[in-house]
VOPAGU-2260 file (C-alpha; in pm, 1 decimal, decimal comma):
REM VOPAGU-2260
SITE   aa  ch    i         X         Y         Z
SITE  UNK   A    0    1297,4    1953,2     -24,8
SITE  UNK   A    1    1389,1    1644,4     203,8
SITE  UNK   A    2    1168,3    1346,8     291,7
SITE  UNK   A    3    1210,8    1122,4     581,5
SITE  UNK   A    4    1031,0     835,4     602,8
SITE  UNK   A    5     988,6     630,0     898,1
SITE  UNK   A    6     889,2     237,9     880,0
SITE  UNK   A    7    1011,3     -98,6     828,6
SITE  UNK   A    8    1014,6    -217,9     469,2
SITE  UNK   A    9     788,9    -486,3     567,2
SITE  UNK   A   10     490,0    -295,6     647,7
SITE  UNK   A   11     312,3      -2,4     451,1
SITE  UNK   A   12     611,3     191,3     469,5
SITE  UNK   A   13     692,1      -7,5     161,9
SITE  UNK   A   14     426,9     146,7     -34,2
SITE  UNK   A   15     612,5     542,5      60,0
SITE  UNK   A   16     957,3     391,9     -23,0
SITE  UNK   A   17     865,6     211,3    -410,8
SITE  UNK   A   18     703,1     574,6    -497,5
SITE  UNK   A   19     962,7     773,7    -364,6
SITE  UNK   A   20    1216,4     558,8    -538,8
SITE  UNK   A   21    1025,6     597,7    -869,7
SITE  UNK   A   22     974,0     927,0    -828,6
SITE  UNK   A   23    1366,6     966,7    -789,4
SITE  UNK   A   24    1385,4    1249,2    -559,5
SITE  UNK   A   25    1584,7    1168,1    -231,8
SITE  UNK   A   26    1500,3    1098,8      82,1
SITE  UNK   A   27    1613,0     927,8     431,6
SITE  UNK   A   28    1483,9     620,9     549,6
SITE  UNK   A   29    1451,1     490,7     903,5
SITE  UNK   A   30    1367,2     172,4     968,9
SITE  UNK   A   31    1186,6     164,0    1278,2
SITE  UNK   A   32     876,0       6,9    1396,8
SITE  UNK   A   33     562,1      21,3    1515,5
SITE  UNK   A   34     508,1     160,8    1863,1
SITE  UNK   A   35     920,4     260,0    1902,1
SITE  UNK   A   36     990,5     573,9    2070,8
SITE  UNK   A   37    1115,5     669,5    1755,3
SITE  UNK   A   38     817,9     670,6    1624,1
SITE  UNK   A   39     637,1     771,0    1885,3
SITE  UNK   A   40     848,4    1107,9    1913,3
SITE  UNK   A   41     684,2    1248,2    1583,8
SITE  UNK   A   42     359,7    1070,0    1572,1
SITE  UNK   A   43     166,2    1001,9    1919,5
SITE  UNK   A   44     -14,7     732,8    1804,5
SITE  UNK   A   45     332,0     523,9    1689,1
SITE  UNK   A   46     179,0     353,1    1329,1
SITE  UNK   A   47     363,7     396,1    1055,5
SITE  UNK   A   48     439,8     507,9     811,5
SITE  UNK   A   49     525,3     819,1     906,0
SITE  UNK   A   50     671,0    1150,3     620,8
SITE  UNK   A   51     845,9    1423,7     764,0
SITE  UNK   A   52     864,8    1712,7     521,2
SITE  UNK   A   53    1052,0    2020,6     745,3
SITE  UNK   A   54     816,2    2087,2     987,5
SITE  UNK   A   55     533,9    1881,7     834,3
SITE  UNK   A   56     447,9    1530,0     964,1
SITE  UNK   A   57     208,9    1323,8     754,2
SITE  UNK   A   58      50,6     983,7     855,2
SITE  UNK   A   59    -119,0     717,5     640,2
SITE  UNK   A   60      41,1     538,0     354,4
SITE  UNK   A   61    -231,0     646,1     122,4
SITE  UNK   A   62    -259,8    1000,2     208,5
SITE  UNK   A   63     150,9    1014,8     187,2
SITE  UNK   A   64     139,3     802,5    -171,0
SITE  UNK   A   65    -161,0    1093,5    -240,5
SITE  UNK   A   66      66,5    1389,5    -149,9
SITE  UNK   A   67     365,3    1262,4    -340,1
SITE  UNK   A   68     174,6    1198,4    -606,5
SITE  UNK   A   69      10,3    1543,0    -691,5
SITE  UNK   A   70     349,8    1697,7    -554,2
SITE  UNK   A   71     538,8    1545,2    -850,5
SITE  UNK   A   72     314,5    1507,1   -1098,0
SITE  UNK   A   73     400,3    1130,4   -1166,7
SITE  UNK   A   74     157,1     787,3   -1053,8
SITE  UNK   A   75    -171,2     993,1   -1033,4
SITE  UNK   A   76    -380,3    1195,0   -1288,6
SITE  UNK   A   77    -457,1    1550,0   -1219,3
SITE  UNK   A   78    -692,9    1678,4    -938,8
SITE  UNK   A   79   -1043,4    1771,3   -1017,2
SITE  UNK   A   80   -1059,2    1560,0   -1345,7
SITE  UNK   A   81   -1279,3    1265,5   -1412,1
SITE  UNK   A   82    -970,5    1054,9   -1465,6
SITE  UNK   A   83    -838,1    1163,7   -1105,7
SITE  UNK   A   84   -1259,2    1067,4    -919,9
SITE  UNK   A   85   -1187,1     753,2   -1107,0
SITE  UNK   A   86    -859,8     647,0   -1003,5
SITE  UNK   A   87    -953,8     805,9    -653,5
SITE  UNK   A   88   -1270,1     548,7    -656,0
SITE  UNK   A   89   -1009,6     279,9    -717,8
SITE  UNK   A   90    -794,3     346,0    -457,5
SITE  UNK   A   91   -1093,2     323,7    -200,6
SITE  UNK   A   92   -1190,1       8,1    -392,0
SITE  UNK   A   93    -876,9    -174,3    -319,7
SITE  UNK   A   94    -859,4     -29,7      77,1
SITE  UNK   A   95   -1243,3    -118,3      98,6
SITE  UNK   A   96   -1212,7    -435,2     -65,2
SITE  UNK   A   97    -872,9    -556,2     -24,2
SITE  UNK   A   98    -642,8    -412,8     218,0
SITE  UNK   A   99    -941,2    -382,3     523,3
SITE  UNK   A  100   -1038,1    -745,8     450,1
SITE  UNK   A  101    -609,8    -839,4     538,7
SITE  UNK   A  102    -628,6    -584,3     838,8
SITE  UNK   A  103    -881,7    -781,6    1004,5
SITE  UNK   A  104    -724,6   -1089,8     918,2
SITE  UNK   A  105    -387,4    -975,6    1074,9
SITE  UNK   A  106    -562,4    -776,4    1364,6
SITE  UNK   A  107    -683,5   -1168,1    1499,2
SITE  UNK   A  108    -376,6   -1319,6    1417,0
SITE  UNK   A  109    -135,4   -1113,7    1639,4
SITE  UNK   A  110    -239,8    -751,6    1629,0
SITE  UNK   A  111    -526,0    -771,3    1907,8
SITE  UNK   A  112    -513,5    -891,3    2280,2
SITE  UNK   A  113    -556,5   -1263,8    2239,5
SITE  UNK   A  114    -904,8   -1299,7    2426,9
SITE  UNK   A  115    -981,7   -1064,9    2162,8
SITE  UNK   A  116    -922,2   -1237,3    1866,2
SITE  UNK   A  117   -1138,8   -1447,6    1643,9
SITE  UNK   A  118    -936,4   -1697,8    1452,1
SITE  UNK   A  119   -1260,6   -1839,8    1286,2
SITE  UNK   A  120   -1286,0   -1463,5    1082,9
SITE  UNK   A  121    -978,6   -1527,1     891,6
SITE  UNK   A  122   -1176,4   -1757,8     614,2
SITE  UNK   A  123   -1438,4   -1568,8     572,1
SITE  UNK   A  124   -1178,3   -1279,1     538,0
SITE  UNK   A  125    -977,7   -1467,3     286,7
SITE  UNK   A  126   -1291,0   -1601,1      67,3
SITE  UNK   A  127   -1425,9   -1238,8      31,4
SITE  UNK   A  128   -1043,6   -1162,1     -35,9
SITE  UNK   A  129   -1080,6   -1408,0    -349,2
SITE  UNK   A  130   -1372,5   -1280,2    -500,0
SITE  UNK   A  131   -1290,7    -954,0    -467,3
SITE  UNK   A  132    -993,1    -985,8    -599,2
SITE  UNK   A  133   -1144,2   -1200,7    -894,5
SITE  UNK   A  134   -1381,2    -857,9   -1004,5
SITE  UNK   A  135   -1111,5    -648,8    -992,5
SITE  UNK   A  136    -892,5    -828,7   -1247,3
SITE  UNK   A  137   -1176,6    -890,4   -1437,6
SITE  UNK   A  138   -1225,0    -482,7   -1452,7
SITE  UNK   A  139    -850,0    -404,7   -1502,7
SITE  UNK   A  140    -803,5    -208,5   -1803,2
SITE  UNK   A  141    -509,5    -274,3   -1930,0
SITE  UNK   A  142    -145,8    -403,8   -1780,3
SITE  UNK   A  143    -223,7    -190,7   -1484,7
SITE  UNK   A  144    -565,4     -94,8   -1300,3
SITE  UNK   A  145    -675,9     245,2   -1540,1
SITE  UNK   A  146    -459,5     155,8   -1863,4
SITE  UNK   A  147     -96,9     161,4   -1957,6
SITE  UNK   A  148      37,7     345,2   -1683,4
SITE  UNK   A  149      88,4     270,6   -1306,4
SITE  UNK   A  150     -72,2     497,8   -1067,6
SITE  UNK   A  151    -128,1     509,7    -693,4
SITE  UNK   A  152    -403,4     244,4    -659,2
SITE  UNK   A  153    -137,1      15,2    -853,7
SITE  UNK   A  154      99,5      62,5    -593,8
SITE  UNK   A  155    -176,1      -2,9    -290,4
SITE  UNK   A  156    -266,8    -342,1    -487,6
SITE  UNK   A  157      96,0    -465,2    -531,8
SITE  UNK   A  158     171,0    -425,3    -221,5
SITE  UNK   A  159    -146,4    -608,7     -53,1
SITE  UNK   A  160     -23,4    -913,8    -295,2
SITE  UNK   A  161     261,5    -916,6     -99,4
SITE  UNK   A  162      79,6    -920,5     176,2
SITE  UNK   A  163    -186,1   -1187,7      93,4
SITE  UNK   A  164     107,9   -1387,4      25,4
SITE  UNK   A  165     254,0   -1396,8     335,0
SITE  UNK   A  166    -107,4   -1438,3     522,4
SITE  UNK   A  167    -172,8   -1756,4     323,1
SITE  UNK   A  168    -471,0   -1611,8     122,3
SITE  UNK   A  169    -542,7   -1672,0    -218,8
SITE  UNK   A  170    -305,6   -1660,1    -504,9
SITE  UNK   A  171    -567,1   -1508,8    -698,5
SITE  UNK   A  172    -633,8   -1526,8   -1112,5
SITE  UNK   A  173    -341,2   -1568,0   -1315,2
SITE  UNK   A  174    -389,8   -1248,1   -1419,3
SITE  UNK   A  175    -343,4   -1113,0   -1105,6
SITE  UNK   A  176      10,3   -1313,7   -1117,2
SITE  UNK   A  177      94,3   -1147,0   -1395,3
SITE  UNK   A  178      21,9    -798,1   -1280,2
SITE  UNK   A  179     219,1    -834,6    -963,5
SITE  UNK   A  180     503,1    -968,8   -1175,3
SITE  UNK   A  181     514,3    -653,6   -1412,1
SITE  UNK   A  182     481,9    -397,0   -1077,5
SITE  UNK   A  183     776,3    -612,9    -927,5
SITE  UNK   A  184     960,1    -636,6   -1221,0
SITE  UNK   A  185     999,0    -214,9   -1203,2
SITE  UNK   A  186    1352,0    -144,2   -1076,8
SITE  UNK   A  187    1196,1      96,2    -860,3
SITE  UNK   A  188    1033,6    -156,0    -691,5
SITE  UNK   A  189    1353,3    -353,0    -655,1
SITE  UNK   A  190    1518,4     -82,2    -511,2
SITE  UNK   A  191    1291,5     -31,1    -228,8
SITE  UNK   A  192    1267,1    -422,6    -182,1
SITE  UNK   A  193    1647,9    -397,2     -93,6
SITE  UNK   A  194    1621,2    -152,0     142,6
C-alpha cells in the first residue's frame, strides 16, 4: 500500500495530509498546485487534492478523508450504522453550511474572472458563516462534533477555521476557539502543518 498525495499544504490537501499523518501509514507528498501540469497529468480537471493509490486516482478531499477513513478503521464509525448516517449528516452539514459559504467567498475574491465577481457577496457570506457556525457549537457534543473522539467531519471543520481565518470572517464562539485549539494541539496535526 502507497499513497501519494498531490496539493499544497495550504489548500484542502491539508485535510488528506493531518489524516494520513494520524493514521500513521506512509505516504508521498507533492506539493503542487492547482492547474500545474503536474496535476493536470493525473487529474484533467487540475483541483486538488488529488490520492493516487497504484492505479487508482481519487479526487475530492472529502471522498479521500471518506476512503481513508473506512480503509483504516480510525476517524469514522462503521458503515451502515446509525452512528456512521449521523456523522455522514455532519459532514454534509459543515460542507453545506460552512465550507460552500468560504468557496463563494474566495471564488469573488480571486478565483473567478474579475467581471465576474461580486465583492458585495462576501458579507452576506461571512454573516451566514457566523450563525452557522454559532448552531453548530451550540450542538457539539462533547470536545469534538459526535463525542470524545475526532472523526472526519472534525477534520473538515478544523480546517475551514483555518480558512475563515485567513478570509477575515468571524472568529466565532469561544467555544469554537477552543475546539480548534484541541484539533491543533494533535501532533498529527502539527506534523502535517510542517510539511
Amino acid at each position: 500500500m502507497s499513497y501519494t498525495v498531490y496539493g499544497a499544504v495550504r489548500s484542502r490537501a491539508f485535510r488528506v495530509l493531518w489524516l494520513l499523518e494520524e493514521l500513521g501509514v506512509p505516504y508521498t507528498h507533492v506539493p503542487a498546485g492547482p492547474q500545474s501540469d503536474e496535476v493536470r497529468k493525473i487529474s484533467p480537471l487540475g483541483k486538488i487534492p488529488v490520492l493516487v493509490e497504484g492505479d487508482t486516482v481519487l479526487r475530492d478531499s472529502t471522498a479521500i478523508l471518506t476512503y481513508l477513513a473506512d480503509k483504516h478503521g480510525a476517524f469514522t464509525l462503521p458503515a451502515g450504522t446509525q452512528d456512521r448516517a449521523r456523522q455522514d449528516a455532519w459532514t454534509f452539514r459543515i460542507l453545506d453550511e460552512v465550507e460552500s459559504l468560504l468557496w463563494t467567498a474566495s471564488k469573488h475574491s480571486f478565483v473567478l474572472p474579475e467581471e465576474e465577481r461580486v465583492p458585495a457577496i462576501k458579507d452576506p457570506c461571512r454573516a451566514e458563516y457566523a450563525r452557522n457556525l454559532t448552531r453548530i457549537m451550540e450542538e457539539a457534543q462533547g470536545p469534538f462534533l459526535m463525542g470524545d473522539t475526532p472523526l472526519v467531519p472534525d477534520i473538515l471543520l478544523c480546517h475551514c477555521g483555518g480558512w475563515a481565518q485567513s478570509a477575515k470572517f468571524p472568529a466565532g464562539p469561544d467555544s469554537f476557539g477552543a475546539y480548534l485549539a484541541t484539533l491543533r494541539a494533535r501532533p498529527a496535526f502539527q506534523r502535517a502543518a510542517a510539511l
